[in-house]
N, C-alpha and C positions, 0 to 999 in steps of 0.2 A: 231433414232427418233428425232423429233426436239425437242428443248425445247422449253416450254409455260413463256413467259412472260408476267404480265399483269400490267401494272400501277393502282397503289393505286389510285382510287378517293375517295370524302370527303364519302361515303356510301360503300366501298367496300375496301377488302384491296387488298394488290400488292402481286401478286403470282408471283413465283420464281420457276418454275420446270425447274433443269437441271437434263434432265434424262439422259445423259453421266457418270454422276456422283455420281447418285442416292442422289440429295440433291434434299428433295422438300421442298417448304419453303411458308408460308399464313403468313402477317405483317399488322399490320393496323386495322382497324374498321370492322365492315363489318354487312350492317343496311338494305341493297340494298332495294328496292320497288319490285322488281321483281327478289328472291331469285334465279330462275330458271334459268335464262339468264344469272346471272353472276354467280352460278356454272356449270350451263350445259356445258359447255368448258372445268372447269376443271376437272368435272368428265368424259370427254370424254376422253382426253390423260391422266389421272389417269387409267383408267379402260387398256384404249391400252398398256398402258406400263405397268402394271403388270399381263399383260397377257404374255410378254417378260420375265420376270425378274428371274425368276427358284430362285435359291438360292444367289442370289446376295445380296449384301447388300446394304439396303436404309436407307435414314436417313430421319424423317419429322418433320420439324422443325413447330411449333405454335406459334408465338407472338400476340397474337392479345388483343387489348385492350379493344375492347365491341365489343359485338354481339349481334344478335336479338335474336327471338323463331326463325323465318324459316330460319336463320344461323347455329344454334343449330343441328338444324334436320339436315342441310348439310352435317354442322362438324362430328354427329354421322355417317352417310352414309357414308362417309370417313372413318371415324375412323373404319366400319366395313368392305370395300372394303381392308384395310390393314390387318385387322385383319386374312380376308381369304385369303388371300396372303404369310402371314406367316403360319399360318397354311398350306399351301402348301408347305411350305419351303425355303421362303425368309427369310431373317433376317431382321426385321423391328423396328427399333428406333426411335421412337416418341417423339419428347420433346416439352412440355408445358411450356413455360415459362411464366411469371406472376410477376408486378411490388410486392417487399415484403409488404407492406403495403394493398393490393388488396384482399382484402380475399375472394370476391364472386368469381372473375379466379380462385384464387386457385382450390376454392372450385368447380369451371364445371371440372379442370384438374382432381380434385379426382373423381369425378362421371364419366367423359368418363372413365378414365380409370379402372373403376372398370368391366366394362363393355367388357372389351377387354380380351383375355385369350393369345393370341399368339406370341402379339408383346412386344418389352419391351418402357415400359412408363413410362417415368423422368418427374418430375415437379421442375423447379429450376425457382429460384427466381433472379431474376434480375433488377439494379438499371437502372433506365432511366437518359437519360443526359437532361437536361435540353437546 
């Protein structure tokens, strides 16, 4: 399967799926006007490749510095298309990363993940470079 690469613009962040490798990766903002357009892509080869992926191991990586509400809703739809995934039998590593002084990230990382049962979900804190 190919991989999806998508350049961060100022409303959306830069997605990173290499699915050879099982690293999927969302960095940046992500505010878009038209939520739908810019995840419908990526829950298309999200959904295809883990229709693939049996018990493999993936890894999803989350940086993101702000999001909208209809980001939100995306990120949860995500966050549940893995969740049954694992529950299938993938192993699926989710990590939230979050600036340490940022307490409202934190605080979406503690809420999606309280909501997820299958996969495992790290929230670590990270300095940004100036």
């Amino acid at each position: 399967m190919e991989n999806l690469k998508i350049a961060a613009t100022e409303r959306s962040p830069e997605v990173d799926f290499d699915f050879k490798h099982g690293i999927l990766s969302l960095r940046g903002e992500s505010y878009p006007e038209d939520a739908s357009a810019v995840f419908g892509p990526i829950f298309g080869a999200l959904e295809k490749f883990l229709a693939t992926v049996g018990s493999r191991e993936i890894r999803m990586d989350f940086d993101l510095t702000y999001f909208n509400s209809s980001s939100a809703k995306a990120l949860m739809n995500m966050f549940q298309l893995l969740d049954r995934a694992a529950a299938a039998g993938a192993s699926i590593k989710i990590t939230w990363f979050f600036a340490p002084d940022d307490d409202t990230m934190k605080e979406f990382g503690e809420d999606f993940s309280e909501d997820l049962e299958h996969v495992s979900f790290n929230l670590v804190a990270i300095e940004t470079v100036a």
